[in-house]
TISERO-176944 format. One line per 5 residues: their letters; for each residue x, y, z of C-alpha. Coordinates in steps of 0.05 Angstrom, whole numbers, plus 5000, padded with zeros to 4 digits. Layout:
N
a> X Y Z  ... .
//
This chain:
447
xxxxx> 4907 4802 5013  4876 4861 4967  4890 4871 4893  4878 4941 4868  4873 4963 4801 .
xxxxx> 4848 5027 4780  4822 5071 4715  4806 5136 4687  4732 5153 4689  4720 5207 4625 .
xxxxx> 4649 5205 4618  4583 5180 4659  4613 5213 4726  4549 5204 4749  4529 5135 4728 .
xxxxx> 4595 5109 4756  4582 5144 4826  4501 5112 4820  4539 5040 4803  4585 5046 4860 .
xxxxx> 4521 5065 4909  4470 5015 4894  4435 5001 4952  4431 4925 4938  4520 4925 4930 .
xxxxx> 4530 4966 4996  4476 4935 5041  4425 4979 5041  4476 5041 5031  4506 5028 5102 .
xxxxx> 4572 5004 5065  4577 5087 5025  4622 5138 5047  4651 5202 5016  4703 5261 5042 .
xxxxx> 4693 5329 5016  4629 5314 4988  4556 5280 4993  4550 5222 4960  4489 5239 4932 .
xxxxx> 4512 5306 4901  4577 5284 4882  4588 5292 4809  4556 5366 4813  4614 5382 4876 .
xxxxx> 4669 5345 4830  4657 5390 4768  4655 5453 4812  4721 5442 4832  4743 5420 4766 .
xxxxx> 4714 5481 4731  4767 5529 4784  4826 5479 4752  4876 5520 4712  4897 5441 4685 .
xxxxx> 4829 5413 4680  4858 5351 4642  4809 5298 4612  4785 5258 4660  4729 5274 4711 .
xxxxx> 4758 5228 4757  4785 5157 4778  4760 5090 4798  4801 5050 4843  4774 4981 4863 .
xxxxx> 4802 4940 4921  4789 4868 4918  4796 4823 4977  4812 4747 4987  4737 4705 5004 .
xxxxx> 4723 4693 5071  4793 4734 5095  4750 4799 5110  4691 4827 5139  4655 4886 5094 .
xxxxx> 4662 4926 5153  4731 4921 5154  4740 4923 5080  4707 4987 5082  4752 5014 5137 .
xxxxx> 4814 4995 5112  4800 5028 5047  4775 5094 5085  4852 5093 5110  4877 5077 5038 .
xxxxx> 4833 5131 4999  4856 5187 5053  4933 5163 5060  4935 5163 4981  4899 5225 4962 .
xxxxx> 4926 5262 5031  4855 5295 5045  4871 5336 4983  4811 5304 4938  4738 5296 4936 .
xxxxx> 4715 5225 4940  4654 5167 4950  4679 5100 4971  4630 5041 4978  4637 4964 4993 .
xxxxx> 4598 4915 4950  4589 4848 4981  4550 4818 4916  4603 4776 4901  4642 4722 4926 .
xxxxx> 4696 4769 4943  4690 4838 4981  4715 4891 4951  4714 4974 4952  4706 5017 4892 .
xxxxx> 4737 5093 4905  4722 5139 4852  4750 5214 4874  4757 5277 4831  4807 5289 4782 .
xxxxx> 4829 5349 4802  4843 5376 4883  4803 5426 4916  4857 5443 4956  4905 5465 4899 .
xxxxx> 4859 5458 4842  4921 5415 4803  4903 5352 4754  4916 5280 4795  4972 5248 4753 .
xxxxx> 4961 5170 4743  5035 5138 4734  5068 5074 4755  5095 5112 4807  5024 5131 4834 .
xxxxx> 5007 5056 4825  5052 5026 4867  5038 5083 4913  4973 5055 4922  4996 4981 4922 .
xxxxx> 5045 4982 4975  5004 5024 5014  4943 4976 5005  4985 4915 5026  5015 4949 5084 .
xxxxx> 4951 4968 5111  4927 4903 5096  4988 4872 5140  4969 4920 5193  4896 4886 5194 .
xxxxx> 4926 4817 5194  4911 4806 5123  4952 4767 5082  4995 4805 5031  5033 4796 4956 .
xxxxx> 5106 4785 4962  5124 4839 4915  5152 4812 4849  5128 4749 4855  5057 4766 4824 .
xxxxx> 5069 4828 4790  5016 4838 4735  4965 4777 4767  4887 4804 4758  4842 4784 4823 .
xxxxx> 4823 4708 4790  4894 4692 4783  4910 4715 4852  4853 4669 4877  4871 4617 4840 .
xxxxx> 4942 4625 4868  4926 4618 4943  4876 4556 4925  4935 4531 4886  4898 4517 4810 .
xxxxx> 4928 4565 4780  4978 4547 4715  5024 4589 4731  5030 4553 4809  5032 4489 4778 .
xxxxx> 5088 4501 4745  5128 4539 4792  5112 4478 4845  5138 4424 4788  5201 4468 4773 .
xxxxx> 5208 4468 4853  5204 4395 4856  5244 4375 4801  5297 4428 4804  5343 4394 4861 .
xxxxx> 5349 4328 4825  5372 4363 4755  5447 4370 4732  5435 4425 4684  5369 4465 4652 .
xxxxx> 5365 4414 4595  5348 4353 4644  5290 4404 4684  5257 4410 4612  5257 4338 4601 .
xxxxx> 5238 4319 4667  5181 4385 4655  5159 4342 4587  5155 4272 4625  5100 4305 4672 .
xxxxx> 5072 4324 4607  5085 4390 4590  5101 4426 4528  5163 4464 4523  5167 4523 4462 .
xxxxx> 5237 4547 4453  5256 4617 4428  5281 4679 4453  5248 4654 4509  5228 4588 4544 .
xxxxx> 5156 4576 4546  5115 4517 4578  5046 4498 4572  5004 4444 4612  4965 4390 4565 .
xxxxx> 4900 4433 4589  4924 4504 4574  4903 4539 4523  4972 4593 4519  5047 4579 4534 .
xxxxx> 5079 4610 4603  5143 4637 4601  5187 4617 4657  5206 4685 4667  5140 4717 4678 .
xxxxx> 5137 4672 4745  5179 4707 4787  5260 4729 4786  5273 4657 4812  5257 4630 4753 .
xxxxx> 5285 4663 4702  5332 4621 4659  5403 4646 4685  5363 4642 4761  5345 4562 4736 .
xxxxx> 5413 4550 4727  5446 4580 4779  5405 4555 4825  5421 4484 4791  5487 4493 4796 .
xxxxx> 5487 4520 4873  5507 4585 4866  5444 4616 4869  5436 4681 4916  5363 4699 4933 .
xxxxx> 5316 4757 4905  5323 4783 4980  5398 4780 4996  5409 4834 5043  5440 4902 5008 .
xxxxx> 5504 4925 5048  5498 5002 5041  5532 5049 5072  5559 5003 5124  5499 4988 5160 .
xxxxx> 5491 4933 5210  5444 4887 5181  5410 4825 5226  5455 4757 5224  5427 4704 5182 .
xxxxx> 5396 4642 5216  5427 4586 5175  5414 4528 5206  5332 4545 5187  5340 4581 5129 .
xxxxx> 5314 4552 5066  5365 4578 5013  5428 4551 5057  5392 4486 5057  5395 4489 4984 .
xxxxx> 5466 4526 4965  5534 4516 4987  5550 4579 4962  5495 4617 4999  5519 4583 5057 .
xxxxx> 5591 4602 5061  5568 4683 5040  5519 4675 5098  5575 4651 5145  5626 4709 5128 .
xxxxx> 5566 4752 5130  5555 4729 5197  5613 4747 5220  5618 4821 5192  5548 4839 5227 .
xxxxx> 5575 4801 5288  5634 4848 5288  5602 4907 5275  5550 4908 5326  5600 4894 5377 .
xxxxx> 5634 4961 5350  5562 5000 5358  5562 4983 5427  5630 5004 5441  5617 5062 5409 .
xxxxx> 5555 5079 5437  5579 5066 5515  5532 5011 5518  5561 4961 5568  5492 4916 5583 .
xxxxx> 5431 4884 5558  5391 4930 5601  5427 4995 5571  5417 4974 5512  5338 4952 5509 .
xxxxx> 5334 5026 5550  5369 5057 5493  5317 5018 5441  5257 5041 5480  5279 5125 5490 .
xxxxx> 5290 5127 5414  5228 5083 5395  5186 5133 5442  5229 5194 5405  5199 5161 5337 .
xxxxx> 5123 5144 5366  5122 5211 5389  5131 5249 5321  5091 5213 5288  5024 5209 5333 .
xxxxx> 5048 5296 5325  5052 5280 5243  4977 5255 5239  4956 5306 5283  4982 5358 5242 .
xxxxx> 4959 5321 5180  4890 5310 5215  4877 5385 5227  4905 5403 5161  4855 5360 5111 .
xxxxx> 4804 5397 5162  4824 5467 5153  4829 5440 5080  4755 5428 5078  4736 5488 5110 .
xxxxx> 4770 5528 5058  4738 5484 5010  4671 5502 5034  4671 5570 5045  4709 5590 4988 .
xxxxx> 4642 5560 4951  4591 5592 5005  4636 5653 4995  4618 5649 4920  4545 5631 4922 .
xxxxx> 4515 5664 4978  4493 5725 4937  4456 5688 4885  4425 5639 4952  4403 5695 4978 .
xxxxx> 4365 5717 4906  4340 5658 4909  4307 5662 4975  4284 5723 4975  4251 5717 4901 .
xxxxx> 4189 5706 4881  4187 5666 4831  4233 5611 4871  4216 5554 4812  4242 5599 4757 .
xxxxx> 4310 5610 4792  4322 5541 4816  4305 5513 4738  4368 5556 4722  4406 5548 4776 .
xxxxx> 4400 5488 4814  4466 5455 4815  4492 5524 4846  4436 5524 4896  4450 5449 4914 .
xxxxx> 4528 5465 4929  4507 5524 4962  4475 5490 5008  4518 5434 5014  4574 5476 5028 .
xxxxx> 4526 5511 5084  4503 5445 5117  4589 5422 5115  4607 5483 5150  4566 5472 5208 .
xxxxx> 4581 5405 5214  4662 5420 5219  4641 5484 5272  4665 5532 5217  4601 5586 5257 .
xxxxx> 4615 5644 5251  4664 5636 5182  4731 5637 5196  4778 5692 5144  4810 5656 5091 .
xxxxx> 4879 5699 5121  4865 5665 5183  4863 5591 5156  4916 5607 5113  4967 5630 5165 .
xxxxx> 4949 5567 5202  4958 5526 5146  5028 5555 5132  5049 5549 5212  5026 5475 5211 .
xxxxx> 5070 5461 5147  5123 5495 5176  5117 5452 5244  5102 5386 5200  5169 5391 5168 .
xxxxx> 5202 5392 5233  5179 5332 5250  5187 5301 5197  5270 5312 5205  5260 5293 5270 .
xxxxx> 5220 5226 5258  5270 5204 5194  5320 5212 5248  5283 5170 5312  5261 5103 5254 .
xxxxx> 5336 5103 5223  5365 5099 5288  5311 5053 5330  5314 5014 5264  5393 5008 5281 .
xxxxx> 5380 4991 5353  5334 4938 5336  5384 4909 5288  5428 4911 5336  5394 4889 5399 .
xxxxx> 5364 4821 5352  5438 4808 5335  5454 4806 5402  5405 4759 5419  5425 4715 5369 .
xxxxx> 5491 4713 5395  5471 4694 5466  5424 4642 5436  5483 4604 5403  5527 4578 5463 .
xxxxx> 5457 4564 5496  5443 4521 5445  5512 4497 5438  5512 4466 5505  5455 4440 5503 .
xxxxx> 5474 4396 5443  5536 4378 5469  5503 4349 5535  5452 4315 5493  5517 4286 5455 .
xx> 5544 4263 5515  5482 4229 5536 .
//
């Protein structure tokens, strides 16, 4: 599990970037990073790409910080997995240092990148959109590392203390949510789960809206702000059996959607009501992926896990082609990057080298003379000898767009329809599973 939260950074660039790299945070500066830039000459590469911004906006740059679960990561890891999030997020498009910090209890990354793109030279816009960008990105990458992750929803808004205290179950918030789960089943209406709530000693506040408060807590909780299960029309439809759950399957466009295991599901243990919707539900999906197969010509199990496979290859395929693209793209990005600015200061580099006075020119002039030769050691390092045009890159650029957008048709295509298959090929399972397990409680019966 990782919690991200992130901020503006208007002033101190540089004291923020020095924070972020102390040697005794980062082990010894083995846990520092950067794209785009050195780490040690950041803040002087971040304003020269802010200062060829049309909208420069008014903030330097942004600090994201990526907090991790104790004991669930390794700071190599940590540091890896936000690599992946810092160049998913910011597409290879932005300058940026990222370091891990293992001070703490917790591990956790701080990314600060520029404000502005040295690809397009446009203002970063900061947004709830952007946010939850970044969050589900975070958790899935976190998923894909075997990490735990948030059920969205259900701890929207928690900072990194709360989320701790969550998972080691102290929290107020997951005492209460346990004691409404406890008492909920025996209650006949919300009245009798307050009382019941005030018999285990807590305090209830009426209002607009219902609050609770533990005999240690300083502030009331509102029994909404734990989760759309809890709300109080949720409370009482859920008392009275009727509840349906936050993740009841969406029927759109007629999709086949995977049959619901009933007999283990949590929700049909609790509601009638869910029960009989999950049974006629059940029976749709069981009708419709018989008609996929029909209509597909798929007459066997083999045909169809071969049909599964072709399309799940189909999908695989464009998008290992996708990061490739993407891959060489943030590269050519940099190149351009870095010559543009060798482009630009070579003629006052080579004043500078060929003067006399070498102390009086680099008093004036030494943040230009430090990109300069930033830009020079970058080049080499990306095999950018001899300098490619900028035409060149730029007609590249263009035919990998061009080629990326192909691909992306074509892998939209390949996930809906393995996503179908798989739907379908798990239904079918599920069907075969039930007389299995039919007869096999029917001899136990007759034994």
């Amino acid at each position: 599990m990782a919690v991200t939260k992130t901020h503006p950074i208007k002033s101190t660039l540089k004291a923020a970037i020095d924070y972020i790299c102390n040697p005794e945070k980062t082990d010894g500066k083995l846990l520092v990073s950067s794209y785009g830039c050195a780490a040690e000459t950041a803040d002087i590469e971040f304003s020269w790409t802010r200062c060829h911004a049309i909208d420069k906006g008014t903030n330097l740059g942004r600090h994201l910080i990526q907090a991790f679960q104790p004991g669930e990561v390794t700071p190599e890891q940590a540091h890896e997995i936000g690599m992946e999030l810092a160049k998913e997020i910011l597409g290879g498009k932005y300058e940026f240092v990222l370091t891990t910090h293992i001070d703490k209890d917790h591990v956790h990354n701080h990314l600060i990148f520029n404000a502005v793109s040295f690809a397009d030279h446009k203002h970063y816009h900061s947004n709830k959109r952007s946010y939850h960008d970044i969050r589900r990105t975070s958790d899935r990458l976190c998923k894909e590392h075997g990490l735990s992750v948030i059920i969205p929803g259900q701890d929207k808004g928690k900072s990194y203390i709360e989320h701790q205290a969550t998972q080691n179950g102290t929290s107020y918030k997951a005492k209460l949510k346990a004691a409404i789960d406890r008492l909920l089943p025996a209650c006949s209406n919300l009245e009798e789960l307050l009382r019941r709530l005030q018999r285990e000693g807590y305090e209830i506040k009426r209002g607009k809206y219902i609050s609770a408060r533990a005999p240690d807590q300083e502030r009331f909780t509102r029994l909404k702000t734990l989760g759309v299960d809890y709300t109080e029309e949720a409370l009482a439809a859920r008392i009275a059996g009727r509840s349906r759950p936050s993740h009841q399957p969406k029927q759109r466009n007629g999709k086949i959607s995977l049959l619901i295991d009933i007999q283990n599901n949590i929700k049909a243990q609790q509601s009638a009501g869910f029960t009989h919707w999950a049974k006629l539900n059940n029976l749709k999906q069981a009708a419709k992926t018989m008609n996929f197969l029909t209509e597909h010509g798929i007459s066997s199990y083999g045909e169809l896990e071969s049909k599964l496979n072709a399309v799940s290859a189909r999908r695989d395929t464009a998008h290992a082609e996708i990061k490739r693209i993407e891959s060489r793209s943030a590269e050519l990005a940099l190149v351009m990057k870095h010559a543009e600015t060798y482009r630009q200061l070579k003629p006052l580099y080579d004043r500078y080298r060929k003067s006399n006075d070498k102390e009086k020119l680099l008093r004036g002039h030494e943040s230009e003379i430090i990109l300069f030769e930033a830009a020079a050691r970058e080049l080499k390092r990306l095999g950018a000898v001899p300098l490619p045009t900028t035409e060149s890159m730029k007609t590249e650029l263009a035919t990998l767009s061009a080629e990326k957008e192909r691909l992306l048709a074509e892998y939209k295509t390949a996930r809906t329809e393995a996503q179908e298959y798989d739907t379908v090929k798990q239904n079918v399972d599920a069907l075969l599973t039930v007389p299995k397990e039919q007869e096999q409680q029917r001899r136990h019966e007759l034994e």
